[in-house]
C-alpha positions in Angstrom: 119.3 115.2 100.5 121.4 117.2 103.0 124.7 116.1 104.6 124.5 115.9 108.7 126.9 119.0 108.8 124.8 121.1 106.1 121.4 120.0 108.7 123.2 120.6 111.7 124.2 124.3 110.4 121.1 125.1 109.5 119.3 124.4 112.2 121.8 126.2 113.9 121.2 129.7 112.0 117.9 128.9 112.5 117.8 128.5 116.2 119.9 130.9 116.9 118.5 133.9 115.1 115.3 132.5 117.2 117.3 133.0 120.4 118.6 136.6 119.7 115.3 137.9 118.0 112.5 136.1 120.5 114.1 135.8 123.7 115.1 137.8 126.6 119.3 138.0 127.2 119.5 136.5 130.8 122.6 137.2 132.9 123.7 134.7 135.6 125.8 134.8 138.1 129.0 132.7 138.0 131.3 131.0 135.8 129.4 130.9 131.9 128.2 127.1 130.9 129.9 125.2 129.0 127.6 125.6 125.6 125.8 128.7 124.8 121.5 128.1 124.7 121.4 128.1 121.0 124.0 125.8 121.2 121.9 123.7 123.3 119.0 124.1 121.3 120.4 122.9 118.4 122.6 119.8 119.6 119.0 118.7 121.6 116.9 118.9 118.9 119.6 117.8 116.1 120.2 114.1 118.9 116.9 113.2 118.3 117.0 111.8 114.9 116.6 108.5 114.8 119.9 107.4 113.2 121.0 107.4 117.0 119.5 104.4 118.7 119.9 106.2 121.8 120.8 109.6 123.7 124.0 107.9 124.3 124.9 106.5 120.8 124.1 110.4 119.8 126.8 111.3 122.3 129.0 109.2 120.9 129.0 110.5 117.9 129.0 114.5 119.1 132.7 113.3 120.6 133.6 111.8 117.3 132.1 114.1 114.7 131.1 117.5 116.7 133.7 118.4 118.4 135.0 121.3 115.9 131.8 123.0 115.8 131.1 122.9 119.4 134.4 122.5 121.1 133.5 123.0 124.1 131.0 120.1 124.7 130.9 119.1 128.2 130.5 115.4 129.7 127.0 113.9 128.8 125.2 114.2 132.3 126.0 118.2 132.2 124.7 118.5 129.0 121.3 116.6 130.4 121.3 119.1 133.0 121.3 121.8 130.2 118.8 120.2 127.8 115.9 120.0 131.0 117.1 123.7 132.0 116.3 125.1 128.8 113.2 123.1 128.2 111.2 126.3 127.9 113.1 128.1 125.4 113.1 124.7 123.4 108.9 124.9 123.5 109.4 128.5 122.9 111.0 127.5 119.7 108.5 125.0 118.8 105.9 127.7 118.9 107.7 129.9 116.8 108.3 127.1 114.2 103.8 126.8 114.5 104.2 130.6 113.6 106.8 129.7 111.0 104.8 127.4 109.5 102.2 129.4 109.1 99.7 127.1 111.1 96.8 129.6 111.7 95.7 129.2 107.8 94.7 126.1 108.6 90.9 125.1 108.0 90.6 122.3 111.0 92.9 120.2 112.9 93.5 116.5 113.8 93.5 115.4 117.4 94.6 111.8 118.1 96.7 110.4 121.2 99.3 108.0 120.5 101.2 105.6 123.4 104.4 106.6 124.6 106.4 103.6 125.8 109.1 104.0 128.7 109.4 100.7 130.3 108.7 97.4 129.4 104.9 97.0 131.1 105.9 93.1 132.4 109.2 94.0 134.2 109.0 93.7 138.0 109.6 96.8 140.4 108.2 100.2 140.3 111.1 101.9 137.8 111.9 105.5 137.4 108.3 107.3 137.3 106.6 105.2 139.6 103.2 107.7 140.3 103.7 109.7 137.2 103.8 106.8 134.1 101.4 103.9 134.3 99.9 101.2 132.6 97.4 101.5 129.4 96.3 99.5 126.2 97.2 100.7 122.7 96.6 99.5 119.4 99.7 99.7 118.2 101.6 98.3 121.5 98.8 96.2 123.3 99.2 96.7 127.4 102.5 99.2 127.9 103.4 101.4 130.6 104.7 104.8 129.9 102.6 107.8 128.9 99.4 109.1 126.7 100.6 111.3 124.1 97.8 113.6 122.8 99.1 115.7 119.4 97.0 118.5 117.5 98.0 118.3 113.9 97.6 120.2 110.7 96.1 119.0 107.2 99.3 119.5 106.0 101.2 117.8 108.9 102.4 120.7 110.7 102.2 120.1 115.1 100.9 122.9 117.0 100.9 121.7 119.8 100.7 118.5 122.4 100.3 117.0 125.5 100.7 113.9 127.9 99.3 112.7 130.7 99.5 108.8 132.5 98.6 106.2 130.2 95.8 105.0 131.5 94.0 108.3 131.4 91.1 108.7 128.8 91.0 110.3 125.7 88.2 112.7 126.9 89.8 113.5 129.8 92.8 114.6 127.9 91.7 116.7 125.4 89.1 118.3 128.3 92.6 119.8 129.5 94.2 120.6 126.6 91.3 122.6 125.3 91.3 124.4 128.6 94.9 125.4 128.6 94.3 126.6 125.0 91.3 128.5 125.3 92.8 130.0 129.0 96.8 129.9 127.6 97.5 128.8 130.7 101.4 129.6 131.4 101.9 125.7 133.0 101.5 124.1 129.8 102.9 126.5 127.0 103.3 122.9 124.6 99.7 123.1 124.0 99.8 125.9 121.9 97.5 128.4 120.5 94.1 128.0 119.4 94.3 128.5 115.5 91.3 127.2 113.7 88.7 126.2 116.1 87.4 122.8 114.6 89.0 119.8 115.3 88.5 116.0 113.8 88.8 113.1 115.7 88.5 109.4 116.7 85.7 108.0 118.1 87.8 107.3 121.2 86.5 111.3 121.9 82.9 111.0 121.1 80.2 112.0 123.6 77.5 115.1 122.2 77.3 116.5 126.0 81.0 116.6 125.7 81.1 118.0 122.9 78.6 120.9 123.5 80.8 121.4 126.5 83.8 121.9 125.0 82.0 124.4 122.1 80.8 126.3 125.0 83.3 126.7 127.3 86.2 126.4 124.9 85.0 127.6 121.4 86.5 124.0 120.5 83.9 122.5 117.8 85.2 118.6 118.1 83.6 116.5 115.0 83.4 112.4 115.3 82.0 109.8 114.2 79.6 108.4 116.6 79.8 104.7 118.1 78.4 102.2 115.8 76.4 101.0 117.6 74.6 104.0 119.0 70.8 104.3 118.4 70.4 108.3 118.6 72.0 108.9 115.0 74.3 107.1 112.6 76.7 108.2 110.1 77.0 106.4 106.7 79.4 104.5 105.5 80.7 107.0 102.9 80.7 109.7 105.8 82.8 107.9 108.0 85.2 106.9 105.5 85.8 110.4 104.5 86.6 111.4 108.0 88.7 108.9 108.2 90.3 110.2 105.2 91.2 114.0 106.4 92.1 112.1 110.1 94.7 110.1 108.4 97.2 112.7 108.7 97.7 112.7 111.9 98.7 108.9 111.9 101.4 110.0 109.1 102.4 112.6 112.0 102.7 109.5 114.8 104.4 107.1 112.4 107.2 110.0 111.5 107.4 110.7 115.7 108.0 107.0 116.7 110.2 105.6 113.8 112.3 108.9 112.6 112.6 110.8 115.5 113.2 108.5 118.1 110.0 108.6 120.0 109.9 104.8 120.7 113.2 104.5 122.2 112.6 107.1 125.1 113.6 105.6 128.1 113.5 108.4 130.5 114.5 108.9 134.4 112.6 111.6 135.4 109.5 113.4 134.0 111.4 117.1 133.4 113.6 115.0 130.9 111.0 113.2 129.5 109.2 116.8 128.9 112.3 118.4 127.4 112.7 115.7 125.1 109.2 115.5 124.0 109.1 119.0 123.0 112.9 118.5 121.4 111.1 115.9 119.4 108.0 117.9 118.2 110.4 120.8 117.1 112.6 118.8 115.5 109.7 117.5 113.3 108.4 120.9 112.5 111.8 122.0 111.6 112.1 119.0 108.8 108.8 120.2 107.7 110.3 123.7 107.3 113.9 122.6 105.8 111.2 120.2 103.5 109.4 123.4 102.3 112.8 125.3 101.7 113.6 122.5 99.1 110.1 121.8 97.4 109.9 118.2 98.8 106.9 117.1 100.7 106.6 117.8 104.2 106.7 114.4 105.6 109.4 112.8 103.7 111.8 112.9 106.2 113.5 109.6 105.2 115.5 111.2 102.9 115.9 114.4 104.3 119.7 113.5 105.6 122.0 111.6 103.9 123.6 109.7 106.8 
């Protein structure tokens, strides 16, 4: 186990030496901000453990506990304002932890979508993202309105990379896009990553054998799941299905860390270029556990014990 400070220091060094080695020194004009970017980096991706019940119990506690490591921590809506600037040095970094990680030795990876909750779906009004959240059915929430969460996931648990979109919007329709901005690395959505192996296992949420012959030829995406049961043009076995099921299972493990140890669940965001920031903040902070995890021989998911709080 590692105390907050010992965490919090770490990350730092490794931020940081990200910052000077990976990205460009900018120069602005005017008076310098109030915290440095790998100081930003850090404190954003360190708030979203979820010890802190919210962004502001986590600001609470930077007052309290933080202040001699970064004294010069600013009043909470200027920090925001920093966190969303830098949103794209903070995917940048979650890249470079998918590099890190060593993510391209990877035989296949999972793809599953998982609901993102921002609003409780029977309050009255239109709220903050009225047009860009909306209403959709999960498993695991029933009817909620928020956003579809689609995640590309390692054997071992690693992200590489991710996606949202409304949630009402389809599973296909999802992935169609995110194997497109992969295959094209299109510069508008750098959180999808890179195309490492090029076999993915899925849900039957993405079946469809047009689809898929689409998305091999177009993409170079080679998408494997089971079929419908109840479809008449070929069936898999029970064993079959069960084993796929099996190697799929991981990224479940990878949803259930995101929504009940990094705060996923309690998003509750204003506008979509905060809710973007802190979904990538979120995804790197789990990759860097994964990382700290590997540094001292523990499995890479066990993030429950990973800070002694």
């Amino acid at each position: 186990m590692l105390t907050p400070d010992t965490f919090l220091l770490t990350l730092y060094v490794l931020v940081d030496d990200f910052c000077k080695d990976h990205l460009p020194q900018v120069v602005r004009p005017g008076p310098a901000a109030s915290l440095a970017r790998s100081e930003v980096l850090t404190l954003a991706i360190f708030s979203q453990w979820g010890q802190f019940r919210s962004e502001r119990a986590f600001y609470r506690y930077a007052l309290r506990h933080l202040r001699s490591a970064f004294p010069t921590l600013p009043a909470r809506s200027q920090y925001n304002r920093l966190v969303r600037h830098h949103a794209g040095e903070i995917t940048a970094f979650f890249l470079h932890l998918v590099d890190l990680l060593e993510a391209d030795h990877a035989p296949y990876e999972a793809l599953d979508g998982t609901a993102v909750a921002i609003r409780n779906a029977k309050r009255r009004g239109e709220g903050w993202l009225c047009g860009q959240a909306d209403i959709g059915y999960s498993n695991r929430l029933g009817w909620y309105e928020g956003f579809y969460l689609l995640a590309s996931v390692t054997p071992d648990g690693v992200l590489t990379g991710f996606g949202f979109a409304p949630a009402s919007t389809k599973d296909q329709t999802v992935a169609e896009t995110f194997f497109a901005a992969r295959a094209s690395q299109t510069p508008q959505l750098p959180s999808v990553g890179r195309t490492h192996p090029d076999r993915y296992v899925c849900d039957k949420g993405f079946e469809g054998e047009e689809r898929h012959q689409h998305w091999a030829e177009a993409y170079g995406a080679v998408v494997v799941c089971a079929p419908k049961r109840n479809t008449k043009k070929r069936r898999w076995p029970k064993a079959l299905r069960r084993w796929l099921a099996s190697i799929r299972q991981i990224v479940e493990s990878v949803n259930h860390c995101l929504h009940d140890f990094l705060r996923l669940d309690s998003e509750r965001p204003h506008a979509l270029d905060g809710f973007q920031a802190r979904l990538a903040v979120t995804c790197a902070l789990h990759n860097v556990c994964i990382w700290l995890n590997r540094q001292l021989g523990r499995p890479n998911l066990a993030f429950a014990e990973l800070i002694d709080w």
